[in-house]
N, C-alpha and C positions, 0 to 999 in steps of 0.2 A: 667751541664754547657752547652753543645752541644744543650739541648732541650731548655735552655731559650734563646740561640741565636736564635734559630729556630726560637722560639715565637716573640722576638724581629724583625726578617725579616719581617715574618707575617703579624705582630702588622703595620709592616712599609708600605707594598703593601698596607692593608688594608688602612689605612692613604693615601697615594696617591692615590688610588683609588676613595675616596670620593672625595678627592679636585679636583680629574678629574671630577668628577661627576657634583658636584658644580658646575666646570665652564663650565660646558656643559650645566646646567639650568640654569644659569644668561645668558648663549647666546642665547637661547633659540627665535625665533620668540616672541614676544609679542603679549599679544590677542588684544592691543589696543596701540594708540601713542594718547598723549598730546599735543595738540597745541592749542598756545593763538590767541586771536585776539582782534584787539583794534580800534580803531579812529581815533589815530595816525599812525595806520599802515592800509593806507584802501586796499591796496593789498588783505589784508588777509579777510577781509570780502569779496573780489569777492573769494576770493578760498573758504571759506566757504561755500556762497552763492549759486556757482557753485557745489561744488560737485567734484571738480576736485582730492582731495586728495583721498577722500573715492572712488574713482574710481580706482587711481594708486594702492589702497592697499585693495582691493577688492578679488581679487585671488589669497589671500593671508589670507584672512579671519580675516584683521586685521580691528578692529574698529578705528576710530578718536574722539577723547574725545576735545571739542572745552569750553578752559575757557576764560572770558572775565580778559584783563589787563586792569587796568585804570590810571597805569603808571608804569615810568621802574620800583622804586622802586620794584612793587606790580611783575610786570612778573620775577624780580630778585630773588623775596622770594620765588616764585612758581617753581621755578629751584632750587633752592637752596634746599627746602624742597623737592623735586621730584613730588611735584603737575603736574609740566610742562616737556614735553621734550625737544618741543623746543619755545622759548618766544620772544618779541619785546620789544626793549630799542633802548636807544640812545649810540651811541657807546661809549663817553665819562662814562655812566654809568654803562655799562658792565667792564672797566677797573676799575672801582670804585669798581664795586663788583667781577672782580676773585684775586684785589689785599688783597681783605680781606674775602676771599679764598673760596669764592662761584666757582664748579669748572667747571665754560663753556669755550664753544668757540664760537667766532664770525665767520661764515661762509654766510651770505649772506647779502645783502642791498637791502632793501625794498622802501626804497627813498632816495634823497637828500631834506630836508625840509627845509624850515627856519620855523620853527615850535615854536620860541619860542624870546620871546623881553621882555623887564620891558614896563609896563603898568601902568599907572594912570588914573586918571578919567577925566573927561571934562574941567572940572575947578579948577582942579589942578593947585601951582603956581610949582609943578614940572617940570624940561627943561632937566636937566640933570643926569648923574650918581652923581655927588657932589652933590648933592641937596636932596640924600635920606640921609646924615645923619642924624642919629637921628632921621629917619621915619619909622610907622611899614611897613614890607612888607611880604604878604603873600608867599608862597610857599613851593612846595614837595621838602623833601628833597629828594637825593639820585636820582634826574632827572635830563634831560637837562637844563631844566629850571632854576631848585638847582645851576647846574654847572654854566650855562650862568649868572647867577646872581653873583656869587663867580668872577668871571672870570671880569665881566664890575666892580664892586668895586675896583678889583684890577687898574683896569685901570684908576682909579682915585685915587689913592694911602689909597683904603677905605679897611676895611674887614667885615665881620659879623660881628666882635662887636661893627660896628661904628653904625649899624641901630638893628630894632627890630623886628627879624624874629618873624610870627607867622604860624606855622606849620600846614597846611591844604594840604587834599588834590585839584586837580586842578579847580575841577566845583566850589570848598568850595571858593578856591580863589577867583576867578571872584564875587563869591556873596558876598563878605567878603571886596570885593574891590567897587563894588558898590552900599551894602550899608552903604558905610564909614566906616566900622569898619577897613580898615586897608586904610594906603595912597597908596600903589603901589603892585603890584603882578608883580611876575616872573610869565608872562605867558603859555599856552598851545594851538597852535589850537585844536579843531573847537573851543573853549572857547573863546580865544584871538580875531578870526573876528568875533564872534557873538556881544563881547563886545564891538569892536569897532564900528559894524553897529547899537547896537540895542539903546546902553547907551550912546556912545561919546567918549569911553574909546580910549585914547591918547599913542600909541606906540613911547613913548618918549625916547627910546633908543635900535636901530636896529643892529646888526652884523653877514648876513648872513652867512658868516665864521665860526665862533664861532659854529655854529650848527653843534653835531656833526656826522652826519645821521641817519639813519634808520638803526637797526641793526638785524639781526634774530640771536638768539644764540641758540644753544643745550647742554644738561648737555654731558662734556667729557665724562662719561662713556657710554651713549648712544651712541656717536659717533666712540668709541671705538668696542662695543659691536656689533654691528646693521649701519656701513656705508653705504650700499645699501637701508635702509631703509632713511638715512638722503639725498641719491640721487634721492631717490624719493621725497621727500617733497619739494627739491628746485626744481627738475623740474614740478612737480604742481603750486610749487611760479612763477617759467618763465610762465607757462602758462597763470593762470591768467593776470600776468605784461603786456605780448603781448597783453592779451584782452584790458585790462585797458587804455593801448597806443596806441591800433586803434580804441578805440570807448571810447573816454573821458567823451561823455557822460552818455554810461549805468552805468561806475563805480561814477557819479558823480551822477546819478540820485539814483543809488543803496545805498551809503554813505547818501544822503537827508533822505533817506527813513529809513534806520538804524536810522540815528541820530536826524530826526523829526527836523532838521535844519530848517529853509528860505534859498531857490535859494540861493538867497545872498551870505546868510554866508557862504555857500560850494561851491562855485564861487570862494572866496576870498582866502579860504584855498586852494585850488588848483589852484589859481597861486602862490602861496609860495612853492610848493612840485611837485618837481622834482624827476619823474618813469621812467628814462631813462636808469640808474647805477642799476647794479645786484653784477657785483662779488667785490670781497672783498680784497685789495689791500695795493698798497701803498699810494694811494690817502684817503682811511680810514685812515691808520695807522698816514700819518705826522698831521691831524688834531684831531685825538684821544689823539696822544703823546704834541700835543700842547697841548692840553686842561690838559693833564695829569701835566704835567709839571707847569703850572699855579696854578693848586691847592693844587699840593708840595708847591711851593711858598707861595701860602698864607695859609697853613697849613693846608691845609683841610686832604692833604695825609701828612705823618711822610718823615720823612726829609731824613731816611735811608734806604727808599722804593727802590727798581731798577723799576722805572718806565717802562723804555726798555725791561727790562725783563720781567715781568707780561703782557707786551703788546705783547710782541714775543709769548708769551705762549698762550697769549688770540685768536688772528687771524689766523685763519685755511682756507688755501687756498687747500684746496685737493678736495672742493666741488665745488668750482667755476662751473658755467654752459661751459659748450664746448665754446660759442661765445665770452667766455672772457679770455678764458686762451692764 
């Protein structure tokens, strides 16, 4: 008896042992971090661009792994699958995805944009949100755009099944919209001004509000595992920001140049997108919760969701840059 307690003690050290072990190599330095970058987020192509990350994480021997989002959905699945550490959405679609338990947090703001409106074509007899009953209208689900759309039906006492969504993603839309196959898209910039300059495409229903900004998220458990590493990635983010905000130009001729745009078009998109907001507040949170709250309403979220709560849980003010706290 005396020797199988023994063994059983043992048997137990052994056992915590490992699990100390364990968690000593999930804490472990990483040889590399994940970060997205996108179009809608042009901060992060000048930190790209620059260098400025692989610089901070340099003597440290850690690599940067750069994948391209082509919207929030797409950076939401790459978090969620641990493709990404840390991704770009629109705030409204980060609560969308940690309420159906994708499990990040929002810790920075990348812009305030109006990034996003219903769009028709030139000669369209569309004027209003009533006016899309019963018309198709392209767009991404599970983005601003998804939202923004949800959100202006409601405002005319409409829902999704008053019109005929067809489900594309953003560039699909714009081509889907001009050439007729579908009546109206929930827009994207650069997409939405290129459309408007190049085709005639009619921004027939605008509500800079509704937009719910720029969002940087990271998987919690990175955040958990690794915070000094996520205090470096937003201070590479401020870095770039400061460049971006005293020389409008290079990051504006830098975005041309990425996105093989016309002057124009990225003219147009940067005056819709405001780089002046970094930390992550309560000025996010009342138009997240709005927008949350909206598509309880019209069903998009379940009715016995805690919106408040998923949204307290989502927003992590621990990284805020020094100048905003």
């Amino acid at each position: 008896m005396r020797r199988f307690t023994r063994f059983k003690k043992v048997l137990a050290s052994f056992i915590t042992l490992a699990a100390f072990g364990m968690t000593n190599v999930s804490a472990q330095t990483p040889s590399e971090i994940r970060v997205d970058y996108a179009t809608y987020n042009p901060v992060s192509l000048l930190l790209k661009e620059r260098g400025y990350l692989e610089e901070a994480l340099a003597e440290d021997g850690i690599d940067v792994r750069w994948v391209q989002s082509h919207g929030s959905n797409r950076a939401l699945e790459f978090l969620n699958a641990g493709s990404l550490d840390f991704g770009s959405t629109a705030g409204a679609a980060s609560l969308i995805g940690r309420i159906n338990g994708n499990p990040i947090n929002a810790i920075y703001v990348y812009s305030q944009p109006e990034w996003t409106a219903l769009v028709t074509s030139a000669d369209s007899e569309i004027e209003s949100v009533a006016d899309l009953a019963g018309k198709t209208v392209a767009v991404t689900r599970g983005t601003d755009p998804h939202i923004f759309l949800v959100r202006a039906l409601a405002s005319a006492g409409l829902t999704e099944r008053d019109v005929r969504l067809v489900l594309l993603q953003h560039a699909d839309g714009r081509l889907a919209l001009e050439r007729g196959d579908v009546q109206a898209w929930a827009g994207l910039d650069p997409m939405m001004a290129a459309s408007e300059l190049e085709s005639g495409a009619r921004l027939f229903y605008r509500d800079a509000d509704a937009n719910s900004w720029g969002i940087l998220n990271v998987r919690t458990a990175f955040a958990e595992e690794h915070p000094e590493l996520v205090e470096r990635v937003i201070a590479a983010y401020e870095r770039a920001r400061a460049e971006a905000l005293s020389d409008p130009k290079a990051i504006q001729a830098l975005f041309q140049e990425f996105t093989r745009l016309p002057q124009d078009v990225v003219a147009r998109q940067f005056e819709r997108t405001d780089l002046t907001h970094s930390g992550i507040g309560n000025g996010q949170r009342e138009t997240i919760l709005q927008a949350g709250l909206a598509l309880q309403e019209a069903g998009v979220i379940r009715r016995n969701v805690e919106v408040e709560t998923h949204l307290d849980a989502l927003i992590d003010t621990r990284f805020n840059p020094a100048s905003t706290q």
